[in-house]
TORPA-4810 file (N, C-alpha, C, O; in nm, 3 decimals):
<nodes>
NODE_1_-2.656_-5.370_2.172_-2.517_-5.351_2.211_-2.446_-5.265_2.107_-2.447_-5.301_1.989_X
NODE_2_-2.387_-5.158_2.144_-2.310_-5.066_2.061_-2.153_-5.074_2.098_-2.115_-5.047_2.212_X
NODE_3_-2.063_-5.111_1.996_-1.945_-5.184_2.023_-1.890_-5.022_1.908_-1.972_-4.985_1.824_X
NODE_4_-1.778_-4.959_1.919_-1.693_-4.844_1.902_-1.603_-4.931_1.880_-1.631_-5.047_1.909_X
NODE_5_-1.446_-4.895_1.812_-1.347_-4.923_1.814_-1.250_-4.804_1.747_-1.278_-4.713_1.667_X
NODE_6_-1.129_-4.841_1.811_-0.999_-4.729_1.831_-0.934_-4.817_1.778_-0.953_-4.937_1.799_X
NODE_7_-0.837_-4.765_1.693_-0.715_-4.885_1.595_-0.614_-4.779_1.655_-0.613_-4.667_1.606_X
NODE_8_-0.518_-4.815_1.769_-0.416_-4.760_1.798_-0.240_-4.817_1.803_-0.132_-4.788_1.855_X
NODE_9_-0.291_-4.899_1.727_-0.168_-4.938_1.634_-0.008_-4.848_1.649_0.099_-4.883_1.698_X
NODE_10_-0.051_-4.724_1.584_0.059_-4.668_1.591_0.070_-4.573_1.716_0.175_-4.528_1.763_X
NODE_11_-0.023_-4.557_1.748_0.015_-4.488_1.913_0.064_-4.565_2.011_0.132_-4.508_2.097_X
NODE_12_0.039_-4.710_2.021_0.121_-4.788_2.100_0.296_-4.773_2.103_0.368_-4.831_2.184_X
NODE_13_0.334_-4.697_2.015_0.489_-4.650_1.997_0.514_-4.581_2.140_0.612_-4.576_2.215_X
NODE_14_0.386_-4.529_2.146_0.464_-4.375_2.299_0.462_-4.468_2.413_0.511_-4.407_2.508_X
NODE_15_0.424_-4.609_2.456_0.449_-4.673_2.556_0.285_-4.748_2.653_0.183_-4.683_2.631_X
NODE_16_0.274_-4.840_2.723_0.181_-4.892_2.751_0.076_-4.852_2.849_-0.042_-4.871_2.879_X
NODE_17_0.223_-4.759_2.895_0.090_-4.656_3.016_0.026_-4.551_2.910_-0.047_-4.473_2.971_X
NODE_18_0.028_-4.538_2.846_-0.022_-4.420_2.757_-0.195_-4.468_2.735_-0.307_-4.427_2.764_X
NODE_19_-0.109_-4.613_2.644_-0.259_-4.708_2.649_-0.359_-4.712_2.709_-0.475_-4.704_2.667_X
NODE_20_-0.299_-4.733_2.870_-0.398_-4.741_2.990_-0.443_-4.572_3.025_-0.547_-4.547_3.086_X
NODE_21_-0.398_-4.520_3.002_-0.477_-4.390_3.048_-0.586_-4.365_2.919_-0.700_-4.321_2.907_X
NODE_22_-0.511_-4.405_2.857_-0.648_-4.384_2.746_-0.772_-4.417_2.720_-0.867_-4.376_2.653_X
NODE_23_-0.727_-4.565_2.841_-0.898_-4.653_2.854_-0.942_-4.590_2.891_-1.023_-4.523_2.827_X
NODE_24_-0.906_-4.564_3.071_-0.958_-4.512_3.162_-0.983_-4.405_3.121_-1.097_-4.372_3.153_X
NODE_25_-0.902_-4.292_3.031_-1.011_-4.173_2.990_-1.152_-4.214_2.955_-1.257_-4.200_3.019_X
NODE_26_-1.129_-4.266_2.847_-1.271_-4.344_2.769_-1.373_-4.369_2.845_-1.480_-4.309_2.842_X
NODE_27_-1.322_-4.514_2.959_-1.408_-4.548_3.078_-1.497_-4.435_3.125_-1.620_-4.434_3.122_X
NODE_28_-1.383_-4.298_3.188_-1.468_-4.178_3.266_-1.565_-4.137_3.220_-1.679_-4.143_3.268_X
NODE_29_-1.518_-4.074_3.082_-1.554_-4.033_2.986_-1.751_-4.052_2.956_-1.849_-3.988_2.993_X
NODE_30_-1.728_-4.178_2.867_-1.815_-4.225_2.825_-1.903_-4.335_2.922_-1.988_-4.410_2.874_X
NODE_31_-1.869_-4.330_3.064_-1.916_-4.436_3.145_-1.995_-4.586_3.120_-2.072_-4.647_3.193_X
NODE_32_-1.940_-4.619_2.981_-1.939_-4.724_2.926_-1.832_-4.860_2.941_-1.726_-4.843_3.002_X
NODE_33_-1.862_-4.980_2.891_-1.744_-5.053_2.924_-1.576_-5.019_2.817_-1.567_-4.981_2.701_X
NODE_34_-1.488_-5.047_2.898_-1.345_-5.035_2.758_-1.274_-5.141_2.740_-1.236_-5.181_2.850_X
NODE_35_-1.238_-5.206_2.657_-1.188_-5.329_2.623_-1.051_-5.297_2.581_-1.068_-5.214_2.493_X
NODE_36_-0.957_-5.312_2.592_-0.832_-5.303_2.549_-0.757_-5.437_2.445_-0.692_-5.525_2.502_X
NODE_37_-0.772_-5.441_2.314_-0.733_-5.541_2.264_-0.549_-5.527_2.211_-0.461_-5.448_2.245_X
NODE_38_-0.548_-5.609_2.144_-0.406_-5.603_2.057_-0.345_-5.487_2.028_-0.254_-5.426_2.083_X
NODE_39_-0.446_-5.458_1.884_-0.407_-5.318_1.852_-0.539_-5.217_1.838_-0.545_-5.125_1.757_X
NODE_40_-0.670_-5.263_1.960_-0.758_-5.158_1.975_-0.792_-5.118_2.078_-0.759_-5.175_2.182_X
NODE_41_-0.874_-4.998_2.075_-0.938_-5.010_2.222_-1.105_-5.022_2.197_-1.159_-4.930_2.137_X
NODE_42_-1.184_-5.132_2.241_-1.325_-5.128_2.199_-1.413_-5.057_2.301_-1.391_-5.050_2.422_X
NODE_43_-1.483_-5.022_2.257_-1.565_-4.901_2.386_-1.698_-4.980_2.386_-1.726_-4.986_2.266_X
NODE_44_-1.806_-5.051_2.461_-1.895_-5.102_2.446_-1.989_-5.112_2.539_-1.961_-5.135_2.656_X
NODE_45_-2.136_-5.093_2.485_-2.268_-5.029_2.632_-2.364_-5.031_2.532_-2.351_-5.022_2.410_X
NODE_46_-2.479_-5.046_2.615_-2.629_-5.084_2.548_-2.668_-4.949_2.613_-2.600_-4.885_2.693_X
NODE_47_-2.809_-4.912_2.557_-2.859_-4.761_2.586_-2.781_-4.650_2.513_-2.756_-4.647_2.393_X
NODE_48_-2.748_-4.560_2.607_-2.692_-4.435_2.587_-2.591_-4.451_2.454_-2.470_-4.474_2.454_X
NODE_49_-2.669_-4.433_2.358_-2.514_-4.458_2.244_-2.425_-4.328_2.234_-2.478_-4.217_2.234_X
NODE_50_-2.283_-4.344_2.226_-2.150_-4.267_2.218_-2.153_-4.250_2.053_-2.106_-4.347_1.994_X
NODE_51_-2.190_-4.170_1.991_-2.103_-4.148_1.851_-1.995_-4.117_1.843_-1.920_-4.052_1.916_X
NODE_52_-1.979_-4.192_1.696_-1.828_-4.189_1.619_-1.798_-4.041_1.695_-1.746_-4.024_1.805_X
NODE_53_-1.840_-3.958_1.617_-1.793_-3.791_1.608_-1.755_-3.743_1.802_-1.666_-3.674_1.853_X
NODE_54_-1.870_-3.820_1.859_-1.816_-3.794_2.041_-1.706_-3.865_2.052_-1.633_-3.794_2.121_X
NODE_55_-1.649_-3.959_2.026_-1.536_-4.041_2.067_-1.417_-3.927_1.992_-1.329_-3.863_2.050_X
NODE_56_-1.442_-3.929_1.888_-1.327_-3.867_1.787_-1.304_-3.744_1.906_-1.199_-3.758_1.969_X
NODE_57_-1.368_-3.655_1.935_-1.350_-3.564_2.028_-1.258_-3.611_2.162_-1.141_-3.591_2.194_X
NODE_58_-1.387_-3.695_2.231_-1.287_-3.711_2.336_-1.130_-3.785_2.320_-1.069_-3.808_2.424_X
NODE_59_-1.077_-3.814_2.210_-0.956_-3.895_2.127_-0.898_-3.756_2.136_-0.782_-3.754_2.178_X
NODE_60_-0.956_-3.635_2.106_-0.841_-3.563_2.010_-0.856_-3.515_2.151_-0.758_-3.564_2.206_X
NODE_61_-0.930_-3.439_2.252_-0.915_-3.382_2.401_-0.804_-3.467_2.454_-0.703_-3.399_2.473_X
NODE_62_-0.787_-3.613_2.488_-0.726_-3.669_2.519_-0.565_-3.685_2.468_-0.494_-3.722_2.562_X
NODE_63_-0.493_-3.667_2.344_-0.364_-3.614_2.274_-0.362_-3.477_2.319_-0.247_-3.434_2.335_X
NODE_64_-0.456_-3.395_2.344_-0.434_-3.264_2.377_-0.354_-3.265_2.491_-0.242_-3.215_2.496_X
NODE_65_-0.419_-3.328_2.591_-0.391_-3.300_2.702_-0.243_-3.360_2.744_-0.159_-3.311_2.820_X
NODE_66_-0.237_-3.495_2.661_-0.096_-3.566_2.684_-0.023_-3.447_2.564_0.084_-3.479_2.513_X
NODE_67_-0.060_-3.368_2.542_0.056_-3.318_2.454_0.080_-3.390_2.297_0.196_-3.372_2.260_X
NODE_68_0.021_-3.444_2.227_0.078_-3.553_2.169_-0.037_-3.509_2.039_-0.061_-3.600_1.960_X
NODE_69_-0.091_-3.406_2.022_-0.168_-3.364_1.939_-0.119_-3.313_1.787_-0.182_-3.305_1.682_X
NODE_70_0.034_-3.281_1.822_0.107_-3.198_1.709_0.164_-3.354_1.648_0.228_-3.360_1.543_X
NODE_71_0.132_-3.471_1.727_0.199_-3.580_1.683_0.146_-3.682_1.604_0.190_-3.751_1.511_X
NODE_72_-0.016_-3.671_1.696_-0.097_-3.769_1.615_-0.238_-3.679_1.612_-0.280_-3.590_1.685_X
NODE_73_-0.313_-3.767_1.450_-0.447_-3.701_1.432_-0.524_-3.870_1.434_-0.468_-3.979_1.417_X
NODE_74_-0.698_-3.836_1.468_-0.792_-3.896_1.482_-0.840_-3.868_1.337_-0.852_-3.760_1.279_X
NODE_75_-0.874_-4.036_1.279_-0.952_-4.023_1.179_-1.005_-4.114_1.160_-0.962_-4.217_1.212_X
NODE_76_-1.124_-4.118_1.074_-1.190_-4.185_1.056_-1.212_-4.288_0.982_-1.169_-4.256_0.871_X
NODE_77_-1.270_-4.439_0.975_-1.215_-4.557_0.894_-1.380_-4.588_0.883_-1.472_-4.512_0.914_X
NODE_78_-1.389_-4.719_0.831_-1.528_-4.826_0.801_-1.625_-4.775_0.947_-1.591_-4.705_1.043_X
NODE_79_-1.724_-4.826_0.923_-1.818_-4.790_0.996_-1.784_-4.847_1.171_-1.733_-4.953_1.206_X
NODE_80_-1.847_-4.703_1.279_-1.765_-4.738_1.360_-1.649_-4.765_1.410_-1.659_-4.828_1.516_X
NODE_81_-1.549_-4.745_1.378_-1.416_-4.775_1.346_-1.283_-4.598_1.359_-1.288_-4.537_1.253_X
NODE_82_-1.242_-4.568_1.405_-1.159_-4.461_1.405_-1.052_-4.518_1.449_-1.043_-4.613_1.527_X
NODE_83_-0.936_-4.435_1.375_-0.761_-4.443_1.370_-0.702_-4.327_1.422_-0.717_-4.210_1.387_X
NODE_84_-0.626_-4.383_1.521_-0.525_-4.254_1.568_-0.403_-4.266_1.474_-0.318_-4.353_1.494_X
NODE_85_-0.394_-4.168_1.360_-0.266_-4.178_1.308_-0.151_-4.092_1.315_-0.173_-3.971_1.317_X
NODE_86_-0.015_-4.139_1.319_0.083_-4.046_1.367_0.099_-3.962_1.257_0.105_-4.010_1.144_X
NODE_87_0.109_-3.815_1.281_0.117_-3.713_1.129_0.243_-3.728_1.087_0.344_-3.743_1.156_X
NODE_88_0.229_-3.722_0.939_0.358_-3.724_0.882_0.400_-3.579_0.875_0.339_-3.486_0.822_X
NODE_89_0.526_-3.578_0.944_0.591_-3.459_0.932_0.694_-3.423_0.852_0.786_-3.504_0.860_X
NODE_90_0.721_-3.307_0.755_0.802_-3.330_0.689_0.908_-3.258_0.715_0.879_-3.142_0.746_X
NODE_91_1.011_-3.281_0.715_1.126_-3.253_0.749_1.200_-3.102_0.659_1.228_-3.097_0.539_X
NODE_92_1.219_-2.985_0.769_1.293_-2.866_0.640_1.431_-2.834_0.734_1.474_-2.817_0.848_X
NODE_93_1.459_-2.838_0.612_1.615_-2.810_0.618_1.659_-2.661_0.567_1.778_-2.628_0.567_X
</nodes>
């Protein structure tokens, strides 16, 4: 069993449907199972394993497409494990 996880913590800010399209990307995606927890999304399937580096992709395709790419970046944490974090932007005046 190969268990993935998404810490989307701070992307839960843009709203809950966001969330859900994001499974269901995943779901299409990776035609694996998607678990939607608290503050993750777990991606999980025996056989065909999904790497870190394929998920990170389909993560950052997926902000692309919602637009939300200039907002948040995909990175990487402990093994198995990736963070969508919101970029810090700095403010010019």
């Amino acid at each position: 069993m190969i268990e993935m996880r998404v810490n989307i913590s701070e992307l839960k800010s843009e709203g809950s449907d966001l969330i859900k399209e994001l499974a269901e990307f995943l779901k299409e995606k990776t035609r694996m199972e998607v678990e939607t927890a608290t503050d993750q999304i777990i991606v999980k399937g025996e056989g065909k394993k999904v790497t870190k580096t394929y998920l990170r992709v389909l993560l950052r395709k997926f902000l692309h497409k919602q637009e939300l790419r200039g907002y948040f970046r995909v990175t990487g944490a402990k093994d198995n494990t990736l963070i969508v974090k919101e970029r810090k932007i700095s403010e010019e005046e």
